[in-house]
C-alpha positions as CSV (number, residue, x, y, z in Angstrom):
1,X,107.6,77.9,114.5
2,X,108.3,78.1,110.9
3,X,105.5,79.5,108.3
4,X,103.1,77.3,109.1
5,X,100.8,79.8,111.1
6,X,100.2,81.8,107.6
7,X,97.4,80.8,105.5
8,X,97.4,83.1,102.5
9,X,98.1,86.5,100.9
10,X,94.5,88.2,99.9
11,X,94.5,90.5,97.6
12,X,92.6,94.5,98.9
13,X,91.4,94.8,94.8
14,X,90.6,91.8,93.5
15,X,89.9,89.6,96.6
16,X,91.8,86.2,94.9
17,X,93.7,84.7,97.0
18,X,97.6,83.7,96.4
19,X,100.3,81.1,98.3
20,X,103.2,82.6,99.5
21,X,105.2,82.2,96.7
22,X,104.2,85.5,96.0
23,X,107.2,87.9,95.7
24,X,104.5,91.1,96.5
25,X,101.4,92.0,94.5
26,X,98.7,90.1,93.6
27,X,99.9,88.3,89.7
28,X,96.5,89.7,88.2
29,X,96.3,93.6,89.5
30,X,99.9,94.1,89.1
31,X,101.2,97.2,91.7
32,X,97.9,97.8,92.6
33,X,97.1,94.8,93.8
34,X,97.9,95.0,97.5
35,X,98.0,92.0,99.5
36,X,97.5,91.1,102.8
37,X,98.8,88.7,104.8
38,X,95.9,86.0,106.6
39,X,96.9,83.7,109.8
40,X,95.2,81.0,111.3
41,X,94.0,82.5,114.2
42,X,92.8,79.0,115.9
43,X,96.5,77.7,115.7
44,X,97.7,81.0,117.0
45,X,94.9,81.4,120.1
46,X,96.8,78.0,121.2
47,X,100.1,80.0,122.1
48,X,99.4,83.3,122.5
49,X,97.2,84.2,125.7
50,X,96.9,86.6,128.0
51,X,99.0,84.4,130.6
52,X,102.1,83.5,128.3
53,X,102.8,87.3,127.3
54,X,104.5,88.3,130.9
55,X,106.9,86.0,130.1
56,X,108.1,86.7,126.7
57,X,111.1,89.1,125.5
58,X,110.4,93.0,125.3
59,X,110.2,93.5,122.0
60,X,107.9,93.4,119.0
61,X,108.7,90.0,118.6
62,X,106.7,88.9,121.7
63,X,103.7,88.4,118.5
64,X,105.6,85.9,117.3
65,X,102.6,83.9,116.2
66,X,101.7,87.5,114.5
67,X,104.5,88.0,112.5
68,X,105.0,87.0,109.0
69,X,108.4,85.5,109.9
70,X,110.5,82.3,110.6
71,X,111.4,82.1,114.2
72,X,114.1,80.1,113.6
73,X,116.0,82.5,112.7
74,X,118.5,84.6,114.2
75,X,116.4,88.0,115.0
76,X,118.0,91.4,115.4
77,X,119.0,92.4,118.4
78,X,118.1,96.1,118.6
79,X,114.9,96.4,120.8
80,X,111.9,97.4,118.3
81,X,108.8,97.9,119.7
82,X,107.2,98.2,123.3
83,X,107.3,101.5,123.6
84,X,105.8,103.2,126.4
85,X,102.2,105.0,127.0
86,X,101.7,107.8,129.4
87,X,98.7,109.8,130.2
88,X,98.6,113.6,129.5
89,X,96.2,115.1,131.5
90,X,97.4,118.9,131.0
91,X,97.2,118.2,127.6
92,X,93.7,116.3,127.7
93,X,92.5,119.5,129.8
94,X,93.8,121.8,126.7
95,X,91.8,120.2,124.1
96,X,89.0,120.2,126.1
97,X,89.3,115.7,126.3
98,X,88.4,113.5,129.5
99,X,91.6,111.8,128.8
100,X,94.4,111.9,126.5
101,X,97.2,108.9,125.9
102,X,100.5,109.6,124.3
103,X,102.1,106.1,122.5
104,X,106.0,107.6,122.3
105,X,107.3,105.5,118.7
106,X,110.5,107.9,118.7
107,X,111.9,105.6,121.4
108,X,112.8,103.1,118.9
109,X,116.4,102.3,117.9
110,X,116.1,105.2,114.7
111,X,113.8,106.9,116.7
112,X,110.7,106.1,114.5
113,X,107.9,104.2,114.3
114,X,109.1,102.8,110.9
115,X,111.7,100.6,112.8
116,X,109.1,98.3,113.1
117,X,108.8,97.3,109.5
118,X,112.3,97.3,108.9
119,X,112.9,94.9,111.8
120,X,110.6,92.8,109.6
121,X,111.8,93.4,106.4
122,X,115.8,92.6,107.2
123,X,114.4,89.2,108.2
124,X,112.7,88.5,105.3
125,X,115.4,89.5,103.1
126,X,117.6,87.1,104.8
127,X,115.0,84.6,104.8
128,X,114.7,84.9,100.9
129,X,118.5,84.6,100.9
130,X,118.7,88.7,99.8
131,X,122.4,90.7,100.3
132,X,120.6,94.0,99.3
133,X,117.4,95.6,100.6
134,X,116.2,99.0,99.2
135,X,113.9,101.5,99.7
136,X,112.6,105.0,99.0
137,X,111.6,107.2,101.5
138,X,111.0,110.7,102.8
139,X,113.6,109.8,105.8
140,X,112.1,107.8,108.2
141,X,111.5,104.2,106.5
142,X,115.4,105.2,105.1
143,X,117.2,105.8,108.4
144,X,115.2,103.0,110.2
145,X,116.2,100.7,107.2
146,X,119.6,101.7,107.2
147,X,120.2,101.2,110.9
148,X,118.8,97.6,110.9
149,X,120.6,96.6,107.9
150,X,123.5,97.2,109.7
151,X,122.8,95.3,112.7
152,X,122.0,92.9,110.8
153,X,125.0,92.6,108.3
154,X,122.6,94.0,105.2
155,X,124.0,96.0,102.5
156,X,121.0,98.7,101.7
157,X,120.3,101.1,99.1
158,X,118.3,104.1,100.3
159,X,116.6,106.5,97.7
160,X,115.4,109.6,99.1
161,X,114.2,112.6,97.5
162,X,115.7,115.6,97.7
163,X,114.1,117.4,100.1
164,X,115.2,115.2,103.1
165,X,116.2,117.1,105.7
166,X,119.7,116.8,107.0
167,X,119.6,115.1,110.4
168,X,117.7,111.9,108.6
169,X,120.6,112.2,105.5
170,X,122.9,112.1,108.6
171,X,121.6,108.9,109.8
172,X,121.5,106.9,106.7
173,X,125.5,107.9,106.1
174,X,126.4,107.1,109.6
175,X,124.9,103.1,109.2
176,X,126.7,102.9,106.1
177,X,123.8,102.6,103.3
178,X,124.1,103.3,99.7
179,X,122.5,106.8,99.4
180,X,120.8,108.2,96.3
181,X,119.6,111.3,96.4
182,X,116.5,112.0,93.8
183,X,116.5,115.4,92.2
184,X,112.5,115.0,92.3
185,X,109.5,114.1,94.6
186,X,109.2,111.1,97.3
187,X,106.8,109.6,94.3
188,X,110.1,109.6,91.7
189,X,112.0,108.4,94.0
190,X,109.5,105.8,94.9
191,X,109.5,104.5,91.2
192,X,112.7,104.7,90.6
193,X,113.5,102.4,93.5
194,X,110.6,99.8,92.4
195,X,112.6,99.9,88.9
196,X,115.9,99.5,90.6
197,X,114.9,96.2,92.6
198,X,113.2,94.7,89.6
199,X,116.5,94.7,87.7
200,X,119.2,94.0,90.2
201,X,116.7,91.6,92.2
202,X,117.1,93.5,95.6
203,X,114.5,93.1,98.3
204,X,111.8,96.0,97.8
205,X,111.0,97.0,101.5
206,X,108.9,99.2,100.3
207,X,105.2,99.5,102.2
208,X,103.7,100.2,99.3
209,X,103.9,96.8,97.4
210,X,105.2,94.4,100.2
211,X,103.0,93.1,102.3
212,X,105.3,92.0,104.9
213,X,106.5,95.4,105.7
214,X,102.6,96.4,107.0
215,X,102.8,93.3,109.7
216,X,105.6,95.0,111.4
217,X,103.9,98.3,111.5
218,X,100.6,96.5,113.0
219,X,102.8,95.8,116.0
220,X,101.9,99.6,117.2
221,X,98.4,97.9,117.4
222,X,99.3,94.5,119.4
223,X,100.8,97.1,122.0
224,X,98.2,99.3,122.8
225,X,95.9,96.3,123.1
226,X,98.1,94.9,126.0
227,X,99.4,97.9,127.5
228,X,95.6,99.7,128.1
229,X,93.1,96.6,127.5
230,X,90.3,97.5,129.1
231,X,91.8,101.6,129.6
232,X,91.9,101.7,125.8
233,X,90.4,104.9,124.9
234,X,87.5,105.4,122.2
235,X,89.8,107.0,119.4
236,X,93.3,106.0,118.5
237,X,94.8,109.0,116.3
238,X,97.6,108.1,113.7
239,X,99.1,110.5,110.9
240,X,98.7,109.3,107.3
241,X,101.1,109.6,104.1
242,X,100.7,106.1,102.4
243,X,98.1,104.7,104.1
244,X,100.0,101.7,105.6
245,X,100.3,102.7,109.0
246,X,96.8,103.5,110.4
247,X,95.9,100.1,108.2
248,X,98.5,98.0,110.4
249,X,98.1,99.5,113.3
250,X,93.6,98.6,112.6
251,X,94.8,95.7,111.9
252,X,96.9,95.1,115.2
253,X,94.0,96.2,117.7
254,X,91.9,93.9,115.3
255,X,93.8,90.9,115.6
256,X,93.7,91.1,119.7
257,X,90.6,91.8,120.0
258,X,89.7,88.3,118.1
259,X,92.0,87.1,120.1
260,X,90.2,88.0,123.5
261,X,92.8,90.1,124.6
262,X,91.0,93.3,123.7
263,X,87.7,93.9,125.2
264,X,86.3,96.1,122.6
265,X,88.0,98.1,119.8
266,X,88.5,101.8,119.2
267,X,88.0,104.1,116.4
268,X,90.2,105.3,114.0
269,X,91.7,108.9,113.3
270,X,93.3,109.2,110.2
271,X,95.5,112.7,109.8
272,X,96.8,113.8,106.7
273,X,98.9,117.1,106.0
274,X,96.6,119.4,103.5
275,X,99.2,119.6,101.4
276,X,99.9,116.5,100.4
277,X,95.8,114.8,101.3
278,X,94.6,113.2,98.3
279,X,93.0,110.5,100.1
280,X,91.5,113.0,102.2
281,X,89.4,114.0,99.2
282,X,88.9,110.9,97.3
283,X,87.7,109.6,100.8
284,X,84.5,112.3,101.3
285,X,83.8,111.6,97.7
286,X,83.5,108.3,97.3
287,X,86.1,107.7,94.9
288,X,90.4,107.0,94.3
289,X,92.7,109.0,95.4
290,X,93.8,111.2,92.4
291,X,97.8,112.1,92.9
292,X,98.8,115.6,93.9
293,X,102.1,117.5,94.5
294,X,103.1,117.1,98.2
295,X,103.6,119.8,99.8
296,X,103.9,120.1,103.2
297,X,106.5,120.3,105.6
298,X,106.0,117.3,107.6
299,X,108.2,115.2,105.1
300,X,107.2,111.9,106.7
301,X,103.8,111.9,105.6
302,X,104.6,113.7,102.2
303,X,102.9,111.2,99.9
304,X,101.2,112.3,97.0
305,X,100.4,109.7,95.6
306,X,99.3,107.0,98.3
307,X,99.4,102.9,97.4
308,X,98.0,101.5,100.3
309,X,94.7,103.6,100.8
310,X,92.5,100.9,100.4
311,X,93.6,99.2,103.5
312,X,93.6,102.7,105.2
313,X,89.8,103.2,103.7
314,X,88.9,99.9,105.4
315,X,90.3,100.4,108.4
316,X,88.3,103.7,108.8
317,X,85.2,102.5,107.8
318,X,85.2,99.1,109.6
319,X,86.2,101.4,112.8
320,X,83.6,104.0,112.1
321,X,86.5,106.0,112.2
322,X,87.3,109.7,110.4
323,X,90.0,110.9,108.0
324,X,91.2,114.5,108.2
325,X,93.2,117.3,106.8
326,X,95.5,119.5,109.1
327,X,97.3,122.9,107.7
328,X,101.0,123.4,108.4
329,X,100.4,126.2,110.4
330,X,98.0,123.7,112.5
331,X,101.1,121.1,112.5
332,X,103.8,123.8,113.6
333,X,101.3,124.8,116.8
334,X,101.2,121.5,118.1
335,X,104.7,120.7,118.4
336,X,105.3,122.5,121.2
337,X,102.1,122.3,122.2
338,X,103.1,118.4,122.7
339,X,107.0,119.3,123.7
340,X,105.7,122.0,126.6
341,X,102.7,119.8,128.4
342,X,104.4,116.0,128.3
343,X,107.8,116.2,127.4
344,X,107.2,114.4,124.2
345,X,109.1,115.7,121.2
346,X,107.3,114.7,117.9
347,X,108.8,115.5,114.3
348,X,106.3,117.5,112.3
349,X,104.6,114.2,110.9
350,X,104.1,112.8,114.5
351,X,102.7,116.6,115.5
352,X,100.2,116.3,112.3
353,X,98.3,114.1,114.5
354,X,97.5,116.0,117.8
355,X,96.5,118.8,115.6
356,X,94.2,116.4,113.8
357,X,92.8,115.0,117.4
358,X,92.5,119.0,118.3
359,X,90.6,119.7,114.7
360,X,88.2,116.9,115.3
361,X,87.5,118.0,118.6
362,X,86.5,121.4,117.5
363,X,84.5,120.3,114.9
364,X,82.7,117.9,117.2
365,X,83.8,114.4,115.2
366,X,85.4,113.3,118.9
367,X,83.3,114.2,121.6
368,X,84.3,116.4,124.6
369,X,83.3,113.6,126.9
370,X,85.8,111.0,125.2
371,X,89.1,109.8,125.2
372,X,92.2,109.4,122.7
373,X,95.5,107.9,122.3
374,X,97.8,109.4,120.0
375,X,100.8,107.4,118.7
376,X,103.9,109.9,118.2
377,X,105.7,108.2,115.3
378,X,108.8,110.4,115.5
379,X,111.3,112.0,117.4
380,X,111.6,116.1,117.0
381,X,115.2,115.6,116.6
382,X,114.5,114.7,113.1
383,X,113.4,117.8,112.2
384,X,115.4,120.5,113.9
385,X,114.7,123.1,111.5
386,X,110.6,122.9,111.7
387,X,111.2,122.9,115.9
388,X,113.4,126.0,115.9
389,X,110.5,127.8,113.8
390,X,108.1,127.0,116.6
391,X,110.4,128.4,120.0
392,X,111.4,131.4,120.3
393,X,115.1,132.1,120.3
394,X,117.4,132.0,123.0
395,X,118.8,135.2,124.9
396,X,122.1,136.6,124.2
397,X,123.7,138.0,127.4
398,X,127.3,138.7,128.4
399,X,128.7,136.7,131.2
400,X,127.5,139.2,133.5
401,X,124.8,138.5,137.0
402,X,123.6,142.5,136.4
403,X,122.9,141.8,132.4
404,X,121.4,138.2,133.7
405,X,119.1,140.1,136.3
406,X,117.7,142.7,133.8
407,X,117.2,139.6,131.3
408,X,115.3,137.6,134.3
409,X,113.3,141.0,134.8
410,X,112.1,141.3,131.2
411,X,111.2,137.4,131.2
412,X,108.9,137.9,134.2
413,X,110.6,134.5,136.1
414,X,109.3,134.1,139.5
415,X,112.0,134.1,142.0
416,X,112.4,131.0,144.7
417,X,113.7,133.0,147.5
């Protein structure tokens, strides 16, 4: 399969259409003309079924047909995607749900769910015949570009801002990538990068403008379709910064269920830190979203000014979803809320969205009697410092059995014997 099976790149503003010989935007909106990338379906129904899936590689790449890629060409070999689901009844019975799904995206090969756009974006760079792909980001996007750049013989230039914190910095040095540190916010950094890529002619891999990128990220969406089908619960809860992901990830579930490999589709729970919410606001009113000054310690979803709210907008209101605001406080209670009743260790980002799914349940927008998935978009270990705050410290004893007996006695541990 070469291109064939894409049809056109539609633009979120203006609605023109374009060919693919569109670099990113649409030619008359400029950056804020979006695109989006349109498949035909009837070609892809032909391949993609319910029975040809079993036997396919486990991997994102299993969509082929969905994928805005050439298949003949070498993929990486780093396994994106695919993730597993488990149920978390102790946590369902906390928040007061009939059931509660966990979708665990640190698994991936960076530990994020941003792998799955970067898998995508390393292929189109080489596709286009690119040596450099850039990118800014908060950490994620960077370390999961970084890491497949490598694999995949890429030279990238990472722009991060310079609040980063240190384990994602770590990552980006350890693959090797070019790393410039912004003495600003995600949003200079952002623009900076766009500049940078528009000179030197590197591939942007930025969500914001390419519309590639989004079609990995929609992946999430293909997955929970076939790994809970008919199981899939009424509300699927994703954390927001840009916008991109809870629009890919609509646009996954969408895609299967036109398909016929979903039976019905879910609603959509958008979570946004209330530090950094702009589209929070300009969604209850009606209007844009007006930028702000992030500030919030989940640094994943610290985006204040968002590019890709329109698909996120559509994808909430075509779900009859919600969008909703969580403190930090809220964020930093849920950690190890998640950590202590499934063993799942979300970053701060990936936490932003269980305390969304337990805000919406006390407010009533996600009934009692219903059901959630929640997709965990990153690992804790990105973000030791916002874990330690959470836990209480560890004990400080002597190598001693009577100073380990008196600490056992003030801890209250039940004894086995």
């Amino acid at each position: 399969m070469a291109l064939e099976h894409i049809t056109t790149l539609t633009c979120v503003r203006c609605g023109r259409t374009h060919g693919l010989d569109v670099a990113y935007t649409c030619p008359a909106c400029g950056t804020e003309g979006i695109l989006d990338v349109g498949y035909d379906y009837e070609r892809v129904a032909r391949t993609l079924t319910r029975e040809s899936l079993p036997s396919r590689r486990r991997d994102q790449w299993r969509y082929m047909e969905l994928l805005p890629v050439d298949a003949r060409q070498e993929l990486p070999e780093l396994q994106v995607g695919l993730t597993p689901v488990y149920e978390a009844p102790r946590l369902a019975e906390e928040l007061g749900l009939a059931r509660l799904v966990l979708k665990d995206d640190g698994r991936n090969p960076t530990c994020s769910f941003k792998d799955r756009a970067s898998a995508v974006g390393v292929v189109k760079a080489r596709e286009l015949g690119r040596e450099v792909i850039a990118c800014a980001s908060t950490g994620n996007a960077a370390s999961s570009l970084a890491g497949f750049s490598a694999a995949y013989g890429l030279n990238s230039v990472i722009f991060v801002p310079h609040r980063t914190p240190e384990p994602k910095v770590a990552q980006l040095l350890i693959y090797g990538a070019r790393v410039l540190r912004v003495a600003g916010s995600y949003d200079e950094a952002y623009w900076l990068c766009h500049a940078a890529c528009e000179r030197y002619g590197w591939y942007n891999r930025n969500c914001a403008i390419n519309p590639y990128l989004v079609e990995g990220k929609k992946t999430v969406g293909l997955e929970l379709a076939e790994q809970l089908g008919a199981r899939m619960p009424q509300w699927v809860v994703l954390s927001v910064g840009d916008g991109c992901t809870l629009a890919g990830a609509w646009k996954g579930l969408r895609e299967m269920h036109r398909l016929g490999l979903l039976p019905w589709l879910p609603r959509m729970l958008g979570v946004q830190a209330a530090g950094s919410s702009p589209m929070v606001r300009a969604y209850a009113s009606g209007g844009e979203p007006v930028p702000v000054e992030a500030r919030t310690l989940a640094d994943s979803i610290a985006v204040g000014q968002p590019r890709n709210w329109r698909k996120a907008f559509q994808a909430i209101r075509e779900s009859q979803g919600a969008l909703l605001e969580v403190t930090d406080e809220e964020i930093l209670e849920a950690m190890p809320r998640m950590a202590r009743r499934t063993a799942v260790f979300g970053e701060p980002a990936a936490a932003a969205a269980l305390a969304g799914l337990t805000r919406a349940v006390r407010e009533g927008i996600v009934n009692r009697s219903e059901d959630a998935v929640v997709v965990v978009t990153g690992n804790g270990l990105k973000d030791v410092r916002s874990a330690i705050q959470t836990a209480a410290p560890p004990v400080d004893l002597p190598p001693d059995l009577a100073a380990l007996e008196s600490v056992l006695h003030k801890l209250r541990l039940p004894a086995s014997n």
